[in-house]
C-alpha positions, -999 to +999 in steps of 0.1 A: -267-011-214-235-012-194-215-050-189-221-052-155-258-046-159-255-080-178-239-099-157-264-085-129-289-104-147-273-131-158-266-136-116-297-128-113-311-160-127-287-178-114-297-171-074-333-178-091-326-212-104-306-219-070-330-206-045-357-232-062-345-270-050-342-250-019-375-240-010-393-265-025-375-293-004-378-271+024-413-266+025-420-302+014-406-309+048-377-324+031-337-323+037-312-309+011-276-299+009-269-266+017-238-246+020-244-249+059-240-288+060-215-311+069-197-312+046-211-286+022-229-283-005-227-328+000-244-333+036-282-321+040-298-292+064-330-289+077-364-282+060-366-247+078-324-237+073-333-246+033-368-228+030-346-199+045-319-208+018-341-205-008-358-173+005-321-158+006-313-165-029-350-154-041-341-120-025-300-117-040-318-123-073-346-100-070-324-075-056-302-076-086-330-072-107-346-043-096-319-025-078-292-027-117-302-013-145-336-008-156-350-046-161-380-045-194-406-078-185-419-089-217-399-099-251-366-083-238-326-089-236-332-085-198-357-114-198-334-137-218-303-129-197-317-139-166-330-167-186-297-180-198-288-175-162-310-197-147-304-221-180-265-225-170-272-225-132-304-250-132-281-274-157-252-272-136-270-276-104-289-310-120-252-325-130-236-315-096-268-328-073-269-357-096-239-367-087-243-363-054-272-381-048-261-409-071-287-400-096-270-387-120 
């Protein structure tokens, strides 16, 4: 398998892991920072600009997916690379929201 179909996946998970605190505050009716705040990534959107967030980076990771390489479901180096992804991504997410929400 080629690097860059490794760090497709890896990516992959990432955008996975990101589009999840997204949508879920989103379609709990909930704010959440966004890159389209004020300031951002530190102010909140709207329930509807983060459900469409979320939806964005669901489709970036799916897209990565299925459009490099040829991604094997099941007991696979695919599986665990977007794994890791969304490992490194969801852990860095928690510390940086943490922090901003004084949570952390």
């Amino acid at each position: 398998m080629p690097w860059y179909v490794y760090m497709a996946y890896l990516a992959a998970g990432g955008f996975l892991a990101n589009g999840v605190p997204h949508f879920v505050n989103g379609i709990s009716g909930r704010k959440f920072q966004s890159p389209f705040a004020s300031p951002p990534a530190v102010g909140e959107s709207s329930p509807v600009v983060n459900v469409i967030w979320g939806m964005c980076n669901f489709a970036v990771g799916l897209v990565l997916i299925r459009g490099v390489g040829e991604f094997r479901c099941g007991l696979s180096a695919d599986v665990a690379l977007v794994g890791a992804g969304m490992l490194v991504t969801g852990a860095a997410l928690g510390w940086y929201f943490g922090k901003v929400r004084g949570t952390g």
